[in-house]
C-alpha positions in Angstrom: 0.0 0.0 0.0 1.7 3.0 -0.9 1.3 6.4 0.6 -2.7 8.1 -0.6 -4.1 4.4 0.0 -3.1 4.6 3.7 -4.7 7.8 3.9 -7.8 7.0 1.8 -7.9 4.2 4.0 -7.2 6.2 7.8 -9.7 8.1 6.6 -12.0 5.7 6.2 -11.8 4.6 8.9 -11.8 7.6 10.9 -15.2 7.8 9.0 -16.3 4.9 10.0 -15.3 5.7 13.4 -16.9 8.8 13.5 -20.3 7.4 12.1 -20.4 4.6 14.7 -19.8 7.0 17.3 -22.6 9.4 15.7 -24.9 6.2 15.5 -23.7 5.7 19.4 -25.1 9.0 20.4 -28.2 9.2 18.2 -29.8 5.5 19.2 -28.3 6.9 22.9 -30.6 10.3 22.5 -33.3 8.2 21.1 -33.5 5.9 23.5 -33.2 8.8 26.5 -36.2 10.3 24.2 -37.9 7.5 24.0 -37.2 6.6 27.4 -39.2 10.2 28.6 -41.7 9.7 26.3 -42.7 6.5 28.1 -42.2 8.1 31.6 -44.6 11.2 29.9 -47.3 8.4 28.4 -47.4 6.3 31.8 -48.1 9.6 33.9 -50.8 10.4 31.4 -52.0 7.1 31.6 -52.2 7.1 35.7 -53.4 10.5 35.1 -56.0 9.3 33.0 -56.8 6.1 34.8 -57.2 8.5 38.3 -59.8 10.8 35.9 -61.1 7.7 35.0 -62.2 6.4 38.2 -63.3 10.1 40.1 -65.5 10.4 36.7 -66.9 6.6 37.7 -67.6 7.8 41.0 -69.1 10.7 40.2 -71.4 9.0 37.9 -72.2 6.1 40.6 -72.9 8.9 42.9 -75.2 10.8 40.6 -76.7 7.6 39.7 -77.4 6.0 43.6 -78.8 9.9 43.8 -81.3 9.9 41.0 -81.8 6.3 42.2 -83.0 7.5 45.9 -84.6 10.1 44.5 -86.6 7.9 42.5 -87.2 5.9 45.6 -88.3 8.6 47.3 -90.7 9.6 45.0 -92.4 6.7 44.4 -93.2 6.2 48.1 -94.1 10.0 48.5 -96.7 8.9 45.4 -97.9 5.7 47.2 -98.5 7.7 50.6 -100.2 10.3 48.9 -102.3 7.6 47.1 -103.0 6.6 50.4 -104.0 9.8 51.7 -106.6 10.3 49.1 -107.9 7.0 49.6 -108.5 7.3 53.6 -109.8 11.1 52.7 -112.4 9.0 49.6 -113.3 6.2 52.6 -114.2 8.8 55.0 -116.1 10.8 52.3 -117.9 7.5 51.2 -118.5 6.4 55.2 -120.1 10.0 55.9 -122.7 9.4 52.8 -123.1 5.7 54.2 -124.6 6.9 57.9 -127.4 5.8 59.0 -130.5 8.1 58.5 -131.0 9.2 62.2 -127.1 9.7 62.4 -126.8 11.5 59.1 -129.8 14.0 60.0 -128.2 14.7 63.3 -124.8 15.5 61.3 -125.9 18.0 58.9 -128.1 19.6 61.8 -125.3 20.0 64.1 -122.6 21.3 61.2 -125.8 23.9 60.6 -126.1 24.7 64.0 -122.4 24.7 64.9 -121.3 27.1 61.7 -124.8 29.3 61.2 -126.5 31.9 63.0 -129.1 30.4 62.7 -131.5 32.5 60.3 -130.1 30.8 57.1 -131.7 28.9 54.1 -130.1 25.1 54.0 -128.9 24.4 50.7 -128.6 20.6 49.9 -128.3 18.1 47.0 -131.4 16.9 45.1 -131.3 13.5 46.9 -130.7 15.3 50.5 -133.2 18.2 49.9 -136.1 15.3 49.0 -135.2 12.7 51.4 -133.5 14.5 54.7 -133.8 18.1 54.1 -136.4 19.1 56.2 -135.9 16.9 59.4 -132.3 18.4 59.1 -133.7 21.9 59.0 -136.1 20.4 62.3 -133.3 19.4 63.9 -131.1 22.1 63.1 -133.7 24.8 64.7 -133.8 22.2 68.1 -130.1 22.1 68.4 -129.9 25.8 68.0 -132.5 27.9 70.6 -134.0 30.7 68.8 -132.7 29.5 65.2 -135.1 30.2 62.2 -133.2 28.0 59.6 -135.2 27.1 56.2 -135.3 24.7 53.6 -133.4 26.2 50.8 -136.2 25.9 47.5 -133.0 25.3 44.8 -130.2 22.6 45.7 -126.9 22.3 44.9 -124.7 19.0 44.2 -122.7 19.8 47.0 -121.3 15.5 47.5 -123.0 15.1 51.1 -123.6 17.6 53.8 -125.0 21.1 53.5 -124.8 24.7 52.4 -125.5 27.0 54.9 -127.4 30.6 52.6 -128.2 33.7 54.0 -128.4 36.5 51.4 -125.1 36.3 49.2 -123.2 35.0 51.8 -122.6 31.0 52.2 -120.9 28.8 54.0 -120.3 25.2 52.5 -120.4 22.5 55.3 -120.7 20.1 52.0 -118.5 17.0 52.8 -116.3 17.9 49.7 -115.4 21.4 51.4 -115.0 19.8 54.9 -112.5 17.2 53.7 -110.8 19.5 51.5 -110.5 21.8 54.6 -109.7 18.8 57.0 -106.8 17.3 54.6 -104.9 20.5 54.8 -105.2 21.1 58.0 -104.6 17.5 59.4 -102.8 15.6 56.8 -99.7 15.4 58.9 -101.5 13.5 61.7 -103.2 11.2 59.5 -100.3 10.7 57.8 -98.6 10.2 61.1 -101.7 7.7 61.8 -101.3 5.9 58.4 -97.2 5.7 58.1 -96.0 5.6 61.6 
């Protein structure tokens, strides 16, 4: 080998050299780049996984939530269902009295809420078949009342509609429960539900 082929060749192989140690550093730079990259993706993916499992709990909570709720709701429905049914059995027992007891009902809510100088107001079916030995009974319970039979009626669902010139008071059984179940629907509930 003469003299430019030992050179061609150092240099060759300082080339060589050079490029092995360039290879060295770059697969070294990738692998410390690839090694971050890894360390960035795993935190992301803990990151994500923690997000992950608040956003799961946040939905199970919102869901047991709406759950209760629902709950709560349906047996809110059920006791009011049952509120209106005891208010209906007490509507229906009040139109199921016995005659004698019935009369001596509508006389007393007459005598208890009127003056006493008021036309009773009643349904067709009360007017015709109770109406006046209410209004005889009414006057009795009452001293010095001058009630009257009312000549027009009213469907008025049991009981009776005390009239004295524009003013009325409804006793009707309607009215009465209506009246009663706001008043007291927290102690028949308490009756019912406790």
């Amino acid at each position: 080998m003469n003299g430019i082929d030992k050179i061609i060749a150092r240099m060759e192989a300082d080339t060589q050299a050079e490029c092995a140690d360039i290879a060295a550093q770059a697969a070294a730079e990738a692998e410390a780049i690839l090694a971050r990259y890894r360390a960035d993706a795993d935190k992301l993916l803990r990151e994500g996984e923690a997000r992950c499992k608040v956003l799961e709990r946040e939905q199970v909570e919102r869901l047991e939530g709406g759950s209760r709720l629902a709950c709560r709701q349906r047996v809110l429905a059920e006791k009011q269902r049952m509120l209106d049914e005891a208010f209906a059995r007490a509507a229906d027992a009040l139109l199921k009295l016995p005659r004698p007891e019935y009369i001596d009902l509508l006389a007393s809510l007459a005598a208890e809420n009127g003056q006493g100088g008021e036309a009773l107001v009643f349904s067709a079916a009360d007017r015709d078949t109770v109406g006046q030995a209410v209004v005889d009974a009414a006057n009795g319970k009452k001293p010095g009342a001058g009630f009257t039979l009312a000549a027009d009626t009213r469907e008025t669902g049991g009981g009776v509609v005390l009239q004295r010139g524009r003013m009325e008071i409804n006793c009707g059984f309607a009215e009465l429960l209506r009246r009663a179940r706001q008043e007291d629907s927290s102690a028949v509930a308490a009756v019912l539900f406790d």
